[in-house]
Each structure stands twice: as structure tokens, then as C-alpha cells.
C-alpha positions in Angstrom: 9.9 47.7 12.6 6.9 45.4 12.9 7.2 41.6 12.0 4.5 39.2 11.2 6.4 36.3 12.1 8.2 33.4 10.5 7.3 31.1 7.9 8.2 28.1 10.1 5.6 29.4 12.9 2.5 27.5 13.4 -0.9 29.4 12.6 -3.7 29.8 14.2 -5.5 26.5 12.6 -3.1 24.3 12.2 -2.3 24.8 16.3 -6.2 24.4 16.6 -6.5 20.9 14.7 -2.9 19.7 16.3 -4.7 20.4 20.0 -7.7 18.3 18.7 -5.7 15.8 18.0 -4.6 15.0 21.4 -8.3 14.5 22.4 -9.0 11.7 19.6 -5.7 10.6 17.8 -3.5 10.0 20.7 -5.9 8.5 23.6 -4.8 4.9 23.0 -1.1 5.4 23.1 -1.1 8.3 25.7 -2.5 6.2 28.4 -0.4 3.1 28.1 2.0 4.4 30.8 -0.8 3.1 33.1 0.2 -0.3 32.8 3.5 -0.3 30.6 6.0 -0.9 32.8 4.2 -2.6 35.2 3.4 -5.4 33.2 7.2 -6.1 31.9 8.4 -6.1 35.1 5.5 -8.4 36.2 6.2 -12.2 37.4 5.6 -13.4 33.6 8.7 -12.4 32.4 10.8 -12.7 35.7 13.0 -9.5 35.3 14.3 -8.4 38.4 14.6 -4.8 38.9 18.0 -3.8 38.9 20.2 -1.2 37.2 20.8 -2.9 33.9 17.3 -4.1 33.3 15.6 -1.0 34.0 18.0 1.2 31.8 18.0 -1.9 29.2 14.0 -1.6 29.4 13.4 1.7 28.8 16.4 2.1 26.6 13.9 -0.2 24.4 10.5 1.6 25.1 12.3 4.6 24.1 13.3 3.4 20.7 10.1 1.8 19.9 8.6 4.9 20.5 11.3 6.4 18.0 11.1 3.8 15.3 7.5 2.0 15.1 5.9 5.6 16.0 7.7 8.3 14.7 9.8 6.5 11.7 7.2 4.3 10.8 3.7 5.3 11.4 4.6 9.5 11.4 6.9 10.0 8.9 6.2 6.8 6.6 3.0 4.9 6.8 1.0 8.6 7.0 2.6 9.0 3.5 0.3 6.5 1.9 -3.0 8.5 2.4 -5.9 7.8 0.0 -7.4 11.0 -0.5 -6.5 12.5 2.6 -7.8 9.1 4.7 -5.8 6.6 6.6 -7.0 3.4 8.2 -6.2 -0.2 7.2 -9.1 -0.6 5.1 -7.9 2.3 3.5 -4.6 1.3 2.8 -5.8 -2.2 1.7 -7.8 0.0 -1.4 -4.8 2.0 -1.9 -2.7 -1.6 -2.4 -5.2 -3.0 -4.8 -5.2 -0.2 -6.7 -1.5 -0.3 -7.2 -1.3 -4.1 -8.3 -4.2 -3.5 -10.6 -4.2 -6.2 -13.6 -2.8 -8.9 -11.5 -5.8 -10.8 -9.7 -3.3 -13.3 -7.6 -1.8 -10.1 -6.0 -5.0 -8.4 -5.2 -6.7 -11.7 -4.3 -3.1 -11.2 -1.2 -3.7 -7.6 -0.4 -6.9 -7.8 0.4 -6.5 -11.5 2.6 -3.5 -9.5 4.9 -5.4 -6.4 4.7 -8.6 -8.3 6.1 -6.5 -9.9 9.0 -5.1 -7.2 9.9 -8.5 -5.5 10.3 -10.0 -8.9 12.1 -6.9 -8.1 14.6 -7.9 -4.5 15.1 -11.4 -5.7 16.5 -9.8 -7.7 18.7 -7.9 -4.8 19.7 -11.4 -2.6 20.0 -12.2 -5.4 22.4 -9.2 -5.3 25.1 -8.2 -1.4 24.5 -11.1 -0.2 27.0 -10.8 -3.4 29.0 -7.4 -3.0 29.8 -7.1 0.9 30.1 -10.5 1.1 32.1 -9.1 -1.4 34.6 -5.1 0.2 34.8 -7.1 3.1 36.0 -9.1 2.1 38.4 -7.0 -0.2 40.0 -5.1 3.2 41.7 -8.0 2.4 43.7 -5.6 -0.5 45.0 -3.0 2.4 45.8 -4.6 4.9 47.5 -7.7 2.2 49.6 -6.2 -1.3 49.3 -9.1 -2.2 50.9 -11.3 -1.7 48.1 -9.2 -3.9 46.0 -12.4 -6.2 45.0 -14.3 -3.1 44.2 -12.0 -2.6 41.0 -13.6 -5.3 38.8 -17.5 -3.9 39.6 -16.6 -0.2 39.4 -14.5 -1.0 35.9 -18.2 -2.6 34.6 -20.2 0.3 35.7 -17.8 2.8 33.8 -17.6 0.3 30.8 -21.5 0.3 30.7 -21.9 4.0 30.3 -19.1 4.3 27.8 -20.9 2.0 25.5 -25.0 3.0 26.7 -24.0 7.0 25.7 -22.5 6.2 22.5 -25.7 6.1 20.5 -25.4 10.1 21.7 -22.6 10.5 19.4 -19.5 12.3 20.3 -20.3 15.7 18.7 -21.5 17.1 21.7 -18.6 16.0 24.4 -15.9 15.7 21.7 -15.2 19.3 22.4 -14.1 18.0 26.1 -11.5 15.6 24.7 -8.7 17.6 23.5 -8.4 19.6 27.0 -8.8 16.6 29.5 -6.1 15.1 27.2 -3.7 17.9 27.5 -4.3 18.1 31.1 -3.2 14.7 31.0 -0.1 14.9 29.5 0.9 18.1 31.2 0.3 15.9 34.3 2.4 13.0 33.7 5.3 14.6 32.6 5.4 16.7 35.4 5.1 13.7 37.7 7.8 12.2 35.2 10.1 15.4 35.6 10.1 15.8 39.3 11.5 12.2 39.3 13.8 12.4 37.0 15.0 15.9 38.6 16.2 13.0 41.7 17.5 10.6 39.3 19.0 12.4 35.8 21.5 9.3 36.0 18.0 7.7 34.3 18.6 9.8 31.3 21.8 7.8 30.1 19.0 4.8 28.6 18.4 7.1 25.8 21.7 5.2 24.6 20.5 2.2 22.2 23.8 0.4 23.9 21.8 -0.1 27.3 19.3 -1.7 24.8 22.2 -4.0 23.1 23.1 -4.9 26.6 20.1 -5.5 27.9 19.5 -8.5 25.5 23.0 -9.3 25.7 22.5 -10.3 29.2 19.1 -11.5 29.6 18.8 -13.3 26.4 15.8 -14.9 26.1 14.2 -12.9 29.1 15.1 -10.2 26.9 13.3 -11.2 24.2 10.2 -12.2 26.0 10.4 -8.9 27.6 9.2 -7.4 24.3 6.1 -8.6 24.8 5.0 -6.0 27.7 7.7 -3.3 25.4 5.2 -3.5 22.7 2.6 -2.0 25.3 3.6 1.4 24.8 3.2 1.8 21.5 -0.4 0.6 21.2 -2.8 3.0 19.9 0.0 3.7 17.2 -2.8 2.9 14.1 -4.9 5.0 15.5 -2.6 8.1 14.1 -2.9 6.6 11.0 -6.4 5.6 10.9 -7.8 9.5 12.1 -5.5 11.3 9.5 -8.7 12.2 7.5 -10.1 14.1 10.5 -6.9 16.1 11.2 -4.8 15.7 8.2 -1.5 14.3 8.4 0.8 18.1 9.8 -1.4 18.6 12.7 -1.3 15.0 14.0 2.6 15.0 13.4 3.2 18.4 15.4 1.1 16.7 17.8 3.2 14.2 18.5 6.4 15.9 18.1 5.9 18.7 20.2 3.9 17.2 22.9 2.8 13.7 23.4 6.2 12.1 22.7 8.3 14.6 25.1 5.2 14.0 27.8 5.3 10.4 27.3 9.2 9.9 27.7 9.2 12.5 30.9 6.9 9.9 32.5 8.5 6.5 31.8 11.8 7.8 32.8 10.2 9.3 35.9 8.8 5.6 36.8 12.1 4.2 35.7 14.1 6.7 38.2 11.9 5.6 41.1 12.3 1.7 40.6 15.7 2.7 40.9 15.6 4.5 44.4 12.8 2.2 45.2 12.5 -1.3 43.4 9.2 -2.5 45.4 7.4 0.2 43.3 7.5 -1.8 39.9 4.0 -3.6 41.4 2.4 -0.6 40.3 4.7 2.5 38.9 2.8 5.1 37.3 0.6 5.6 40.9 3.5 5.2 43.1 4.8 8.1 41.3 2.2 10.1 42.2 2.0 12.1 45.7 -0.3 10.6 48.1 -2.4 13.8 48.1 -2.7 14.2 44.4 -3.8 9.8 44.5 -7.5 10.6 44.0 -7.2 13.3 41.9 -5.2 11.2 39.3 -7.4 8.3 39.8 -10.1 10.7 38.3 -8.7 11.9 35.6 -6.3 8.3 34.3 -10.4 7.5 34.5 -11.5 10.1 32.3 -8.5 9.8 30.0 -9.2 6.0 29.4 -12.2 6.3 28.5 -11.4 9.3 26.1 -8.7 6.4 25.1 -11.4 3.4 24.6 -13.9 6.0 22.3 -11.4 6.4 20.2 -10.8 3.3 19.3 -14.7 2.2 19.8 -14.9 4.8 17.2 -12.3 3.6 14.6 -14.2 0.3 15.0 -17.4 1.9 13.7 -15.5 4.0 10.6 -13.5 0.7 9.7 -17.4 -1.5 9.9 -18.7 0.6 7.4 -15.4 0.7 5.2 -15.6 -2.8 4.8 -19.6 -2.9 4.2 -19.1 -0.7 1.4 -16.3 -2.8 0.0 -18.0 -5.6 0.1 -16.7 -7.2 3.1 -19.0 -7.2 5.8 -22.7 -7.3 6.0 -25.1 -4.8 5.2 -25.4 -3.0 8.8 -27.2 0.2 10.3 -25.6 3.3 10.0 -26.3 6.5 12.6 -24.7 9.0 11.9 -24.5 11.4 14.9 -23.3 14.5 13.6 -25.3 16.6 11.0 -21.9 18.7 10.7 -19.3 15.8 10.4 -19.8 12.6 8.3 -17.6 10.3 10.4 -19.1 10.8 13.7 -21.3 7.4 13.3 -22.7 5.0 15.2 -23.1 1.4 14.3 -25.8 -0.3 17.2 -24.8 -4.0 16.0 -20.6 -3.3 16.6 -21.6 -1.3 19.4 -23.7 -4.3 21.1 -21.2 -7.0 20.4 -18.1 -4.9 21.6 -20.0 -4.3 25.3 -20.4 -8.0 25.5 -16.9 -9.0 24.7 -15.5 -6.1 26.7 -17.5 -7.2 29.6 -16.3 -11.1 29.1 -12.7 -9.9 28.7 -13.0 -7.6 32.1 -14.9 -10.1 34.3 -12.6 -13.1 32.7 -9.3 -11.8 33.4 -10.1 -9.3 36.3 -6.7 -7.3 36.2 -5.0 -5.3 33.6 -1.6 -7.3 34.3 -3.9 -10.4 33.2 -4.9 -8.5 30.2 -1.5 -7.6 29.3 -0.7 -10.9 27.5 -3.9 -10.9 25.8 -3.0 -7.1 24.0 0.2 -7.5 22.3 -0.5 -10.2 19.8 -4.0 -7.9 18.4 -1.4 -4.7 17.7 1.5 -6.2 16.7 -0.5 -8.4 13.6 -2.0 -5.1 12.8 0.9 -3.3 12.8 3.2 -6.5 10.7 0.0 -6.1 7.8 0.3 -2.2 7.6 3.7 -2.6 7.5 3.4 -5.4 4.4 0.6 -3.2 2.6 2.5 0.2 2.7 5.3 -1.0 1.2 3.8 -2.5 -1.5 2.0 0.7 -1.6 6.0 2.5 -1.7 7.4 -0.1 -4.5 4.4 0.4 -6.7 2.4 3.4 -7.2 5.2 5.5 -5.5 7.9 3.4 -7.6 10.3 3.0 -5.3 13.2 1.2 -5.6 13.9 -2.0 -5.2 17.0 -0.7 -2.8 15.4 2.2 -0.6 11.9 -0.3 -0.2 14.2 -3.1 1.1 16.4 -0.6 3.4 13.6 0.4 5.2 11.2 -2.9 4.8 14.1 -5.0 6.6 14.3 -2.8 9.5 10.6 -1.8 10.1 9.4 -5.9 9.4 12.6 -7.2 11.8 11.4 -4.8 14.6 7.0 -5.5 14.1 7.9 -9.3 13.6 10.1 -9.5 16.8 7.3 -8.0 18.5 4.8 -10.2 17.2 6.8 -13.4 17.9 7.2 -12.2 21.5 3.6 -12.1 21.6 2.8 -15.6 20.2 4.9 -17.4 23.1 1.8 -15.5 25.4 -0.8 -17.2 23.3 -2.0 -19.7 26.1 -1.5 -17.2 29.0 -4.2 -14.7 27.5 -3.0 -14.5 23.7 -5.6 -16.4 22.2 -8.5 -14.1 23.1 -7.6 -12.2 20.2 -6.7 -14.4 18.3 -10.1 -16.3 18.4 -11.7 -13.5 17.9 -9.9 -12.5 14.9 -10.2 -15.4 13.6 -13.8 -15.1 14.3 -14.2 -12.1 12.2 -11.2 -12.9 9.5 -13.5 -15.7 8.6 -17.4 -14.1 8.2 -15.5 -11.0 6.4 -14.0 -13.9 3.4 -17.0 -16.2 4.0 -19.5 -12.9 3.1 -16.8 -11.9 0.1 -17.0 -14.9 -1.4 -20.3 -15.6 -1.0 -21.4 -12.5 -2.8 -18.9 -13.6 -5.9 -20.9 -16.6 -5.7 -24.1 -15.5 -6.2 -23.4 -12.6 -8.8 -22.0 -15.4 -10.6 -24.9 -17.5 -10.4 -27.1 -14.3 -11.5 -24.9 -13.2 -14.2 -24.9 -16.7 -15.3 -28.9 -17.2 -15.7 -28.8 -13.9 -16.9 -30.5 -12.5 -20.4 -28.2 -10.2 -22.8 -29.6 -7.2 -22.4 -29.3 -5.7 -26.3 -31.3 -9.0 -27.9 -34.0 -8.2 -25.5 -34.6 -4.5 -26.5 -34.8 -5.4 -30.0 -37.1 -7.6 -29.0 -39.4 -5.1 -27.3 -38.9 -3.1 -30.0 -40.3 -5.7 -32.2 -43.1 -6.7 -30.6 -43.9 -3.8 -27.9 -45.9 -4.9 -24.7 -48.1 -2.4 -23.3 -46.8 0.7 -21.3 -47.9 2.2 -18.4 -46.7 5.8 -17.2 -43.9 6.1 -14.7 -40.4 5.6 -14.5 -39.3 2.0 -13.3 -35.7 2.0 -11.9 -34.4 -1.8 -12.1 -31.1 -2.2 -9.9 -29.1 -4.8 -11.0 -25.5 -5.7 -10.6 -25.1 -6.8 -14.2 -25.9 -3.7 -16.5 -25.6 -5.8 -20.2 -28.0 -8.3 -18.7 -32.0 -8.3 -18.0 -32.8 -7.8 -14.4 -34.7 -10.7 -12.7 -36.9 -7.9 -11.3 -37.9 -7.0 -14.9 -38.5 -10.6 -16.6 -40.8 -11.2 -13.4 -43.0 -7.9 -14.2 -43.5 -8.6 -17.6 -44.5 -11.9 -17.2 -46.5 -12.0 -14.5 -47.8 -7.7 -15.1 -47.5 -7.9 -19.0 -46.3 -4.3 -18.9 -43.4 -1.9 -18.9 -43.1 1.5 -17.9 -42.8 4.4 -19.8 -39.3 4.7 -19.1 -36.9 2.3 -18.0 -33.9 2.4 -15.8 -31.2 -0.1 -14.8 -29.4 1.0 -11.8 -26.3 0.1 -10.5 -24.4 1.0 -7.8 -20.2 0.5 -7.3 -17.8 1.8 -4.7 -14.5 2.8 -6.0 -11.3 2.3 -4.3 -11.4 5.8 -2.8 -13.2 7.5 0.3 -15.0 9.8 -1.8 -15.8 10.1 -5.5 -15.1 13.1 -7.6 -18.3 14.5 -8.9 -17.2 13.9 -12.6 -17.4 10.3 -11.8 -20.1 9.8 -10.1 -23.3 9.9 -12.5 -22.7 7.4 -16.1 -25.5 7.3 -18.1 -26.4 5.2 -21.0 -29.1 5.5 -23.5 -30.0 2.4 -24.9 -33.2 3.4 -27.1 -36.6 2.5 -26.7 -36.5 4.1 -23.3 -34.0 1.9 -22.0 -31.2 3.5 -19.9 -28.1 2.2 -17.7 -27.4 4.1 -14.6 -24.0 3.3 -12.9 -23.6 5.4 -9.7 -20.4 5.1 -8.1 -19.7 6.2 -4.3 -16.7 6.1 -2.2 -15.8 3.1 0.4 -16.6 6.2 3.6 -19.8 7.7 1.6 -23.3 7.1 2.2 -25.1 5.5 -1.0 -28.1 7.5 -1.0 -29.8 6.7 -4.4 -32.7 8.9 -4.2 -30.4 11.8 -4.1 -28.0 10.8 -6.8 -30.7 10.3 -9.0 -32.1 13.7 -8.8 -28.2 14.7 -9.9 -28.9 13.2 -13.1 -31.1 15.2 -14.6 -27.6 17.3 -15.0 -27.0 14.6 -17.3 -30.3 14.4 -19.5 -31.6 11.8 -17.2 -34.8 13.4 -15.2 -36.5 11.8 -12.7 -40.1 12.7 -11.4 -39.4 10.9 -7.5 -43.1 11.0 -7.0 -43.5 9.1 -10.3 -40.9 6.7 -10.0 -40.9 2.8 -9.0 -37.7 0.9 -7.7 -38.0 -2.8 -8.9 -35.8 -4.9 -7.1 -34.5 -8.8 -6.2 -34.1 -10.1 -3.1 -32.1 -13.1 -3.1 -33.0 -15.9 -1.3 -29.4 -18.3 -0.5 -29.9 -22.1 -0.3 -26.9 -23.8 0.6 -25.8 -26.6 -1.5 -22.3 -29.1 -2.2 -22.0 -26.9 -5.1 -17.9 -26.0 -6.2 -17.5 -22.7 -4.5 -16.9 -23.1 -0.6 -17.7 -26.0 1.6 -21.0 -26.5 2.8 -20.8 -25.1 6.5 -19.5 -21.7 4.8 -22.6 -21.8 2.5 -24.5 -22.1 5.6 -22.9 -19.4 7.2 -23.4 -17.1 4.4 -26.8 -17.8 4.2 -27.2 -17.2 7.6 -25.3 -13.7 7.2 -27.1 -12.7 4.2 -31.0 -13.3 5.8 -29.9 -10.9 8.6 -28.2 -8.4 6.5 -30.0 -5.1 6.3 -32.3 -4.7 3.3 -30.4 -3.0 0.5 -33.7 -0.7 0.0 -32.6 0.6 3.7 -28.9 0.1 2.8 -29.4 2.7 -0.5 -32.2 5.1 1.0 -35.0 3.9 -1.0 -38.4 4.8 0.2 -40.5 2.0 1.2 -43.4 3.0 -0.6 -41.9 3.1 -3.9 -40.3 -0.1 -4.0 -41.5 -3.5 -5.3 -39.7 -6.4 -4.3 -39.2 -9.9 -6.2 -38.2 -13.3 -4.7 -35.3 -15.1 -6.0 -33.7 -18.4 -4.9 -30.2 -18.7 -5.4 -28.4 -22.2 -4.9 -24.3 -21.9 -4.1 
């Protein structure tokens, strides 16, 4: 009798977008064996390597892997997706959304949610520094005498990553998924013929080795968790791609291959530190046969920088998240892909990240250097996503109090143990993140706030808008043809735009059109939302167009959507009127004065919102404003 299989069986797409996912989603995390173990039993934490440390160590990595990785970024945090998309930024829209009505508690969210993504560029900063330099330095391995050659040959790969990646990844991101799997399929071999010499290894599954371990070492032990934390970096990046995989394929992914690949290999460098304790100065390429050196070099080479466009990627995706939700700059946007709206490329990001990758390479020369600089990035990501799910689980999943708490105290105790271990390296490397985060924690509030400031300071000079149609009415000017389209962020107040044409033109168009534009607390907004239209009389109209935080806001396209909603537009006959602000910093109440500076500073190399929103240059008019804050 002929079958056609079991339910439980994986089909023929699912196994398709689970093997894409190893080429994007788990880059990042699969190539931290490079440099794992190597760093916690560096000099920094003075562990000697010995029986009860080794099992105690990777009794640890093990259930990091288990808990922050499968418990709480698989089976938990992937829960809270917002329309199918992950990602901090994400997640800090899905938060808001769930303390609507209480401005205190949003005013939080979005303060942890924006540190947490000021972290993650600091982590788009030393992922490729420190995977790009773990790999080549098997160069030390196999030539030690072209040890000084690791530093320059690191650059030169670091230069073409970031030079090719105004190409896009449409074209190579086919190659991703198989050099990953090769990858894996390769270090867990190398982890199984090990551990095939040493199964004794196996017993460090047991949590008790764990328990012992800090038992014994105390605060060694504790401090050791700063080089533990290691291998589960790249852990947001599961979360952060679920909208180009979807959350089943990304957790087979993990389940069936990645996680059993990653654990063959660090109890395969665990077993040989055991029969060979001199090894822990560089495991991972000690555990490869001599022959096979070069070879591996090649492709740890290839898979790092796989690892580093994956999170040069989410970099981009998370820039223009925050642009369109009002918390970064206006920046250019290339898309790459005319097949798949999130391959993008943002020039600016893309510029500053090769310079800061460079200065973190040529500054701290070796990945073991680098190693104290990583942890403190991931682990204050990882402590804010943490925060901001379970709000997310106690209020628009209403949880209970109990079950949020059960699994809050265990999740937080683990991410903030990790985190603290990572503070005490603050002056050995720790700060670089820190300052950088910093760095960008501040412009994204500084530009948040600066735009409240000035919508206030419009709204508050501002005309009602009803008094001043009755007022046309009354005593009509004259009217030209054409349709003028006013944008405006106040739709029951006169634009600037149109108070300065009709006093200085003494006309109005035919029709007339005040536009405005919002993003919604969602990726992408459901067509019945998207078009409102008002008719006001007297050929007056209010347009709000609303767009998702990962959509494009191309107004000339929406507004040729309207005439689905009796609002036609002839393009060729149609004007955009618009204000460009001018900021002049002043000792105004608001924010103190260098902030007004920096804002200012911000908003006159912000791109033009006529680029921003797609609107052609030769049918715009633009109108000077100065705005004091």
C-alpha cells in the first residue's frame, strides 16, 4: 500500500527556508567556536585547564546554549512577532502598543528599547572584527611565521566585505546557505572524532559539573562568564531575521542542525584540552589535522564573513526601522533587490561601520583582545529584549502575574549575570561599546526629541484650519488650475507652505490637498488603512497616508491609490508645497543647549523629505521656515 508520509514530516518548503536559514540567521552564533573557548581559558580570567574547569566550562556553554538560545530566544522571545517581523525595533513597537494610554510607560519602552538598539551597533562594529580576525589567525597555526601578516590580511578582507556591499546580497546570497552547512558538517565532525577519544567529555552535559565549577572557582567562576557569553552571540539575530524565514524554519534550523553541530565541536575542543592542555592557546585549529589547516583556514574565512553580512545587514533593516519611527535621521535607502524588500543598503551606516571596524581591528590587533570588548554589546541587548518581551507576555498576551515572573526571574538572573561579568571588562576593552552606544543612544533621543520640539513649535504658531476655509469661502482669492498637495504634520491647522503662497502668490489652486504622512506601530499596513480622506468643502481635503515602520513611503504612488477613494490626482498637474525647517538653537525649556545644537546639526544633514517620500523634484515648491527650540 502506498503512503504519502506523515504529518510530522517536513515538506519540501519548509526544509528549503530551514536550509536558508543557516546561510543568514545563524552566521553570528555558528562561528563563535572560533574563539569561544579560547578566550575563557585565556590569561584574563586565569583558569587553569584541568578536569574540573573544563567540564565546569562547558557544562556552562552547554546550558547557555540551552536556556538563552533555545528557551529564550526560540521558543519564547520568537513568540512576540509583529506581523511576522522580529528585531528589537520591532519588539519596542510591539511594547508600546501594549501600554497604550499610559505615556510614562511608553516614554520607558521606547528609552530600553533604544539602548538596546545603540548596543546592537556596537555589536555590528566588533562581530566582523572579531570573527574576521579568529579566522585568520589559523594563519598563526599552520605558518607562525606569518603571525604579523594576520592584522593586514584581516583589513584587506574587511575592506571587500564592506566595498561589495553596495552590490547587495541578492546575487551571492544563494552561496550562503551551502558554505554554512558545509561549515557545520565540518565542525562537528572535527568535534566527533574527538570526542570518539574522549566520550568521558560527554558527562558536562550534567548542570552539577556547572554547580561545581562555581563552587570551586568562585569568583573566577563568575568572571569566567564573561568569555561563556561568547557562544551565544549572534542569538538576536534569530529573532531579528524571523520575517525573512518565519519563525518553524529558523527553529528546525536550530534544532536539527546548528545546535547538535555546535555542541559536537565544543566538546571536541574540550576532549582535547583534556589529553592535551597546551592546546587551549588556540582550540578550534588545534583540532583540526594538519593537512586539513589550510583548507579550514579558507572556509572559517568565508564563514565569517557570511557571519559579519549578517549582522552588517540587520544593521541596515534596524537604520531604517528607526528612521521611519522617528528615531534616526532621514538617511538614503538602496534597495538592492527588485524581488525582496529587505535586501537594502544604507551608504552612510555602511561608511561609518568600515571605519569603526577598521579602528577596532588595528586597535586591539587580536581576537582574544577583542574578546572583552564583545560581551558587554550582546548581553545589554539581550537584558532589553528580555525586559520588552515580557512586558510584551503580561500585556497584550495577558499573562499572569505568576507564569510572567516564573520565567522573567530565571531568564533576567541568567542575561544580568552575564552582563555584570561583562561590566568588570569595561577598562580592558568593554568600553568600546559602550562609548559607542552611548554615542548613538544619545543622537537617536536627541533627534526624537528634537522633532517633538519643533512640531510643537509649528502646531503652536499654527492657524485652525476650519476658521480659515470659511474664510476663503467668504471672500475667495483667485484660483489657478492644478492640484496643490500641502504636507503638513498638523491636519486641523493651515500649512506654513500655504499662508506663504497666498500671501506672497495671492492664489490658490483649484484643488487643495493637505497631506500627511504616519507610520504605524507595524511593519506593514493593511491596505484598508492606509488611504483616509477628508473632504472639507471648498476644495479642501485632508490626506493621511499611513505606512509601516519596514515600508517605503512613496507618496507619488499612494496618491494614485486614492482615486479608489474619490480622491483623483492628475500627477502631471499636481504641485507639492512644502516647509523646510530651518533649527536655530536657543536656551529655550526643551533640552539643553548643546543638544539643540546637535539636533540642528542632525537635522541640516538629514536627507530632504522630498527624496525621503519620492517626490519629484520638478513638482515641488519649497518654503523657508525658521524654527527657534
Amino acid at each position: 500500500m502506498h503512503t504519502t508520509g506523515s504529518k510530522s514530516e517536513i515538506s519540501p518548503p519548509l526544509r528549503a527556508l530551514a536550509f536558508g536559514a543557516l546561510g543568514v540567521v545563524f552566521g553570528d552564533i555558528g562561528t563563535s567556536p572560533l574563539y569561544t573557548l579560547q578566550e575563557i581559558f585565556s590569561s584574563d580570567y586565569g583558569l587553569q585547564v584541568s578536569r574540573a574547569s573544563v567540564f565546569g566550562v562547558l557544562s556552562l556553554v552547554f546550558w547557555s546554549l540551552v536556556l538563552v538560545v533555545t528557551v529564550k530566544y526560540v521558543v519564547f522571545v520568537m513568540r512576540a512577532d509583529n506581523k511576522g517581523e522580529g528585531g528589537i525595533m520591532a519588539l519596542m513597537a510591539l511594547a508600546q502598543r501594549s501600554v497604550r494610554g499610559v505615556p510614562k510607560l511608553r516614554w520607558l519602552v521606547a528609552v530600553v528599547a533604544i539602548f538596546g538598539a545603540a548596543l546592537f551597533y556596537g555589536d555590528g562594529v566588533i562581530t566582523p572584527a572579531i570573527s574576521v580576525l579568529s579566522a585568520v589567525e589559523g594563519v598563526k597555526v599552520a605558518a607562525p611565521a606569518l603571525t604579523r601578516w594576520v592584522v593586514p590580511i584581516s583589513v584587506v578582507i574587511l575592506l571587500g566585505l564592506f566595498l561589495l556591499q553596495k552590490f547587495g546580497t541578492a546575487r551571492v546570497g544563494g552561496l550562503f546557505a551551502p558554505v554554512m552547512c558545509v561549515w557545520f558538517a565540518a565542525i562537528a565532525l572535527l568535534g566527533l572524532h574527538m570526542i570518539v577519544r574522549a566520550p568521558e567529555i560527554l558527562l558536562a552535559l550534567n548542570p552539577y559539573y556547572a554547580a561545581r565549577f562555581f563552587h570551586s572557582h568562585g569568583i573566577a567562576a563568575f568572571l569566567a562568564l564573561g568569555g561563556v557569553v561568547l557562544a551565544v552571540t549572534g542569538t538576536e539575530a534569530l529573532y531579528a531575521d524571523m520575517g525573512h524565514f518565519g519563525k518553524k524554519p529558523i527553529r528546525i534550523a536550530w534544532a536539527c542542525f546548528v545546535f547538535p553541530a555546535l555542541l559536537c565541536n565544543y566538546f571536541g575542543q574540550g576532549a582535547l584540552m583534556l589529553r592535551h592542555p597546551e592546546a587551549s592557546a588556540n582550540p578550534f585549529y588545534l583540532l583540526v589535522p594538519h593537512i586539513l589547516l589550510i583548507p579550514m583556514i579558507v572556509l572559517a574565512a568565508i564563514a565569517t564573513v557570511i557571519a559579519s553580512q549578517a549582522v552588517i545587514s540587520g544593521a541596515y533593516s534596524m537604520t531604517r526601522e528607526a528612521v521611519q519611527l522617528g528615531f534616526s535621521p532621514r538617511m538614503r535607502v538602496v534597495h538592492t533587490s527588485s524581488s525582496m524588500s529587505g535586501q537594502i543598503f544604507v551608504p552612510w551606516i555602511n561608511g561609518m561601520l568600515l571605519v569603526l571596524v577598521l579602528v577596532a581591528v588595528v586597535g586591539f590587533r587580536s581576537s582574544e583582545n577583542l574578546g572583552a570588548a564583545y560581551g558587554i554589546a550582546v548581553t545589554g541587548t539581550m537584558v532589553t529584549t528580555t525586559l520588552l518581551a515580557l512586558l510584551v507576555a503580561l500585556r497584550l498576551w495577558h499573562w499572569k502575574w505568576p507564569a510572567v515572573i516564573a520565567l522573567g526571574v530565571p531568564l533576567l538572573t541568567v542575561d544580568c549575570a552575564f552582563f555584570g561579568a561583562n561590566l568588570l571588562k569595561v577598562e580592558h576593552g568593554g568600553w568600546f561599546p559602550l562609548v559607542l552606544g552611548i554615542l548613538v543612544f544619545t543622537v537617536m533621543t536627541t533627534w526624537r526629541r528634537g522633532r517633538e520640539l519643533v512640531l510643537r513649535q509649528l502646531k503652536h504658531g499654527g492657524i485652525a484650519l476650519t476658521p480659515f476655509i470659511a474664510s476663503i469661502a467668504e471672500h475667495p482669492p483667485a484660483r489657478v488650475p492644478g492640484t496643490a498637495v500641502f504636507m503638513t504634520a498638523n491636519l486641523n491647522a493651515v500649512p506654513h507652505a500655504m499662508l506663504h503662497s497666498l500671501k506672497h502668490f495671492k492664489v490658490l489652486h483649484q484643488h487643495n490637498v493637505l497631506l500627511s504622512v504616519d507610520t504605524l506601530e507595524v511593519p506593514f499596513a493593511d491596505q484598508a488603512e492606509r488611504i483616509e480622506v477628508r473632504d472639507l468643502g471648498h476644495s479642501f481635503h485632508t490626506l493621511m497616508l499611513r505606512f509601516g515602520f519596514m515600508e517605503d513611503p512613496d507618496v507619488p504612488a499612494a496618491l494614485v491609490a486614492c482615486a479608489r477613494k474619490g480622491l483623483a490626482f492628475d500627477m502631471m498637474d499636481t504641485t507639492f508645497f512644502l516647509s523646510r525647517e530651518t533649527v536655530v538653537a536657543t536656551k529655550r525649556p526643551g533640552m539643553a543647549l548643546w543638544r539643540d545644537k546637535l539636533f540642528a546639526f542632525l537635522s541640516r544633514n538629514a536627507m530632504p523629505a522630498t527624496a525621503f517620500f519620492h517626490i519629484p523634484g520638478n513638482r515641488l515648491v519649497e518654503l523657508g521656515t525658521q524654527v527657534e527650540i
